[in-house]
ZAMARGU-4260 file (C-alpha; in steps of 0.2 Angstrom, whole numbers, plus 5000, padded with zeros to 4 digits):
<rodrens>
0) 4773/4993/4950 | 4773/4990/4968 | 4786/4991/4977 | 4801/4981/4982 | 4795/4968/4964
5) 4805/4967/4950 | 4803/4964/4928 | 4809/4946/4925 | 4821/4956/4913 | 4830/4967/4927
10) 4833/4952/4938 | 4844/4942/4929 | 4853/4957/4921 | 4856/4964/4941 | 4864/4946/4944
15) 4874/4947/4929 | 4881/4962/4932 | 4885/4955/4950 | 4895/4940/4940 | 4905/4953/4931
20) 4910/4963/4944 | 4916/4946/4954 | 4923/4940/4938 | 4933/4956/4935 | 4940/4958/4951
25) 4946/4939/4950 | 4955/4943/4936 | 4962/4959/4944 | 4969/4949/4958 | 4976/4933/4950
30) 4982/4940/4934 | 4988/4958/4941 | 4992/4953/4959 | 4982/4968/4966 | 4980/4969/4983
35) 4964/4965/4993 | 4963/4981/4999 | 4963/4991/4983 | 4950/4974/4977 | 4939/4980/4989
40) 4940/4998/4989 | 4939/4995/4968 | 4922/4981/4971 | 4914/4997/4983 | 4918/5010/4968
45) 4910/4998/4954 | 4894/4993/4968 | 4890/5013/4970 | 4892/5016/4952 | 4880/5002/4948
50) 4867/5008/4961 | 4867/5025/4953 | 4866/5018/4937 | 4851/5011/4940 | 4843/5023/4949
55) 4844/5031/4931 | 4833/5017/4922 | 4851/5009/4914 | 4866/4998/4919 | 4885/4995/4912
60) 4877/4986/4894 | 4867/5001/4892 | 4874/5017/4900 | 4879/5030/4890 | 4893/5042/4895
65) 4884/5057/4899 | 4876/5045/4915 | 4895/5039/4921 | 4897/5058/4919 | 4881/5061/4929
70) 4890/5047/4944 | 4907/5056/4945 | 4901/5073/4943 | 4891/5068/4962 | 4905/5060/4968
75) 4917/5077/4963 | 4906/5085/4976 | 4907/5073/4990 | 4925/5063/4989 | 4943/5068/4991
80) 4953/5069/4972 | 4962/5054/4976 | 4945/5042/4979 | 4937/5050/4964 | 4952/5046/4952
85) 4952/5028/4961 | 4932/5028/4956 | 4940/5034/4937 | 4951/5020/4937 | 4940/5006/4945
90) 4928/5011/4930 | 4940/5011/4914 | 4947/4996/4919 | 4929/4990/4920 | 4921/4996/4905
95) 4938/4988/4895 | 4936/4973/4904 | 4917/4974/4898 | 4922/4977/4879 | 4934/4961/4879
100) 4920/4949/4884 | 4908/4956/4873 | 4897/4964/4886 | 4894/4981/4881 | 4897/4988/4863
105) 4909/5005/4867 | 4921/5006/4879 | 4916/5022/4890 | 4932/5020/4899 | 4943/5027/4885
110) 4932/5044/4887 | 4935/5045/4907 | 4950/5056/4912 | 4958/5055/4927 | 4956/5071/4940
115) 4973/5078/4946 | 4976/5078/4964 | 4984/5089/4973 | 5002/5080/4976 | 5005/5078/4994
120) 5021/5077/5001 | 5026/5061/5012 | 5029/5066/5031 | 5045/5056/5036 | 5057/5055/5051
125) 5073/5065/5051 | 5087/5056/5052 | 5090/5057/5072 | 5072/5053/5073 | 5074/5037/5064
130) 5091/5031/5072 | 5080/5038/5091 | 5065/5024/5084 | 5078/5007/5078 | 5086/5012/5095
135) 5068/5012/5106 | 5068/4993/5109 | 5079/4988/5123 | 5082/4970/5117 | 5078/4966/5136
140) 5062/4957/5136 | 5059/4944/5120 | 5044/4954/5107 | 5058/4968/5109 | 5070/4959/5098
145) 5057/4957/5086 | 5052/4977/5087 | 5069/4979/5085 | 5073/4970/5067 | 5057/4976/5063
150) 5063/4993/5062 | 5078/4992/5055 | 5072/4984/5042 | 5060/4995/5037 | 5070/5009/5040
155) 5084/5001/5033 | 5076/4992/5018 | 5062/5003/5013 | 5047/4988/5012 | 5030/4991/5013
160) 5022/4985/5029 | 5012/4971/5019 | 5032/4963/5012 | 5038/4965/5029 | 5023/4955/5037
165) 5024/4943/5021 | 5041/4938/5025 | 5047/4921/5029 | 5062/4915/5036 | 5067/4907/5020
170) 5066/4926/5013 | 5082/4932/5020 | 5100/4927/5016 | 5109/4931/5030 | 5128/4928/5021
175) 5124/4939/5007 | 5113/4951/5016 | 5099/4953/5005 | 5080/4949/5009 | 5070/4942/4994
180) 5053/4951/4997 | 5037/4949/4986 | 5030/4965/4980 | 5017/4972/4972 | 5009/4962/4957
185) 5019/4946/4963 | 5036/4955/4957 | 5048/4950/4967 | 5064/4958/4970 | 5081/4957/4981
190) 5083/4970/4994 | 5101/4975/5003 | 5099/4977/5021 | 5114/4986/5030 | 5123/4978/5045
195) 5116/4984/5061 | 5095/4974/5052 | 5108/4958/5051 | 5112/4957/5069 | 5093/4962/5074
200) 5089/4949/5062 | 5101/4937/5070 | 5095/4939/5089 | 5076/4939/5084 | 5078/4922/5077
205) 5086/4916/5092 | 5071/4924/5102 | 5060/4917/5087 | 5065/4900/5090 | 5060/4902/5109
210) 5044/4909/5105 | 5038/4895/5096 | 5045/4880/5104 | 5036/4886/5122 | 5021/4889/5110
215) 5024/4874/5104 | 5020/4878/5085 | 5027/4878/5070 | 5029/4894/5057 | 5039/4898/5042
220) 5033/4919/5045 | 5047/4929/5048 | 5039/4940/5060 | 5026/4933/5075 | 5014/4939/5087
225) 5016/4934/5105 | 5006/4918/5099 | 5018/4911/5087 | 5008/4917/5073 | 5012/4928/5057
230) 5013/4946/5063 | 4999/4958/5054 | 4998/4974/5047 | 4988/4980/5061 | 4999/4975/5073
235) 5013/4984/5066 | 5003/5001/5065 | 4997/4998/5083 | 5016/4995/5088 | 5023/5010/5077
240) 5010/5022/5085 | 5013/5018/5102 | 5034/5019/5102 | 5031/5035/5092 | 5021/5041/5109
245) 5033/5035/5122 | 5047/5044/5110 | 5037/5059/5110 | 5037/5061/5088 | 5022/5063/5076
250) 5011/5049/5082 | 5001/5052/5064 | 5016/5043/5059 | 5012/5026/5049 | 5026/5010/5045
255) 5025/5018/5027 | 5031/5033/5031 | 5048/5023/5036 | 5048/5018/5019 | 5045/5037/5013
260) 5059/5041/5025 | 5071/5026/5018 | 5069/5036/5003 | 5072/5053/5006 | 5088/5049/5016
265) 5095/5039/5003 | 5094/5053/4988 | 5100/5065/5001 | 5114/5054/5004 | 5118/5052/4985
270) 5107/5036/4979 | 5104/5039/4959 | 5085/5037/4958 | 5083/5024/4946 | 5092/5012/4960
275) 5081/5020/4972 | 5066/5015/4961 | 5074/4997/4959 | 5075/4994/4979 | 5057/5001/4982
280) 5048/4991/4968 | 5042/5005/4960 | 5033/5001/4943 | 5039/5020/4937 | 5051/5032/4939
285) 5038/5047/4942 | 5032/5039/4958 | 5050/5038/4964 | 5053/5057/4957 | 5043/5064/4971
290) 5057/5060/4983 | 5067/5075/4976 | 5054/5086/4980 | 5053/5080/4999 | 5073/5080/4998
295) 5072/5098/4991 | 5059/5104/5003 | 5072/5098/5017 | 5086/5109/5010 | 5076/5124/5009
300) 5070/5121/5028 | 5089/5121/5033 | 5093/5135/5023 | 5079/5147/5030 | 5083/5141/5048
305) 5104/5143/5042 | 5107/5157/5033 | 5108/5174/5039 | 5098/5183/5024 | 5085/5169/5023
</rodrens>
């Protein structure tokens, strides 16, 4: 057959296949809420497996386990353990998604298992660092009041940089001092900000107010860039990394490694874990659990540096 031409068969199986994916990844993001990164690291996964797949004369309807087998086992050679248990995951969510609407006749996913990856510990700030970051800002030029509650709330409410930039104005009760933030899967949960966030908060909106009338627009986004527009997730990296460098700490530092150390400092501090879990979001308690190994790691450190015998 020459080449570049197609069977009137593969053609509209290849589209069909196309359809599903999209199809599948809809439902991920409307019914599960999932983000559009992880949609589009799960729609690259699910793209890669399906070129393999066809490179081997099959596709999802007619693969068997040994060929997803076969696509892993290449990918165990070239990707980190956390992409290839993403890959895992992309592709038994798939194959069940597959079974439900009739598409293939055995669910391959149930076989796959997922490959353990080394557990990482999160870098954080130590806790002079962190009060040396919320005190950067000098409050003396407008975009520096915003740094500055930016900062103390991520330091001082543990969000992830996508709630933080998500945020509206509405969002936050000053009286009470809680922000209602929208988390992952569209959960949505009340979060306690400490009093130091409030007034930040407070003085940004005054500067907030400014920022938009000489722009002359109108936002409901908590957080703006100098146009009057919602703040991204870029732009806070960007502005992370460079007060990191004029403060002289880990510039491989990232917003959620404030998060990591909003964490950490409360169990040192005493938190009960299941409250930490509730104020972070987290879907289940062993994600939370691996704070008490950061928070141990941090005791040892003092005690080798402390103790004369050590």
């Amino acid at each position: 057959m020459p080449k570049g031409t197609n069977t009137a068969d593969e053609q509209p199986a290849d589209k069909r296949e196309d359809k599903d994916i999209e199809a599948f990844l809809t439902q991920l993001r409307v019914v599960r809420g999932m983000s559009p990164r992880t949609l589009k690291a799960y729609a690259s996964d699910l793209r890669q497996a399906k070129t393999y797949l066809c490179k081997q004369g099959v596709d999802f309807s007619t693969a068997t386990h040994l060929h997803v087998r076969g696509f892993l086992g290449i990918e165990e050679a070239r990707c980190a353990p956390a992409t290839r248990a993403r890959r895992v995951a992309a592709l038994r969510m798939f194959f069940r998604y597959l079974a439900k609407e009739g598409r293939v006749k055995v669910d391959l996913g149930e076989k796959l298992k997922t490959p353990k990856a080394p557990r990482r510990l999160p870098r954080i700030l130590s806790v002079d660092e962190a009060f040396a970051l919320v005190n950067a800002p000098k409050e003396e030029k407008l975009l520096q009041f915003r740094d500055k509650a930016m900062w103390e709330m991520l330091y001082g409410g543990g969000f992830r940089v996508s709630e933080l930039c998500g945020l509206d104005v509405s969002g936050v009760d000053m009286a009470q001092g809680v922000v209602r933030v929208l988390g992952k899967g569209n959960k949505e949960r009340l979060c306690p900000i400490h009093r130091p966030a409030l007034v930040a908060l407070q003085n940004w909106l005054v500067q907030r107010g400014q920022l938009l009338e000489r722009r002359k627009k109108n936002s409901s986004a908590l957080f703006l860039n100098h146009r009057g527009g919602r703040l991204s997730v870029r732009s806070v990296h960007r502005l992370l990394h460079a007060y990191l460098l004029r403060l002289g700490l880990h510039a491989g530092l990232s917003p959620h490694s404030l998060r990591h150390t909003y964490a950490t400092h409360l169990l040192a501090g005493g938190a009960d874990i299941r409250v930490i879990q509730e104020l972070l979001g987290h879907a289940s308690l062993s994600t939370t659990q691996r704070y008490t190994q950061v928070s141990f790691e941090l005791l040892q450190k003092v005690y080798d540096t402390a103790h004369p015998r050590a």
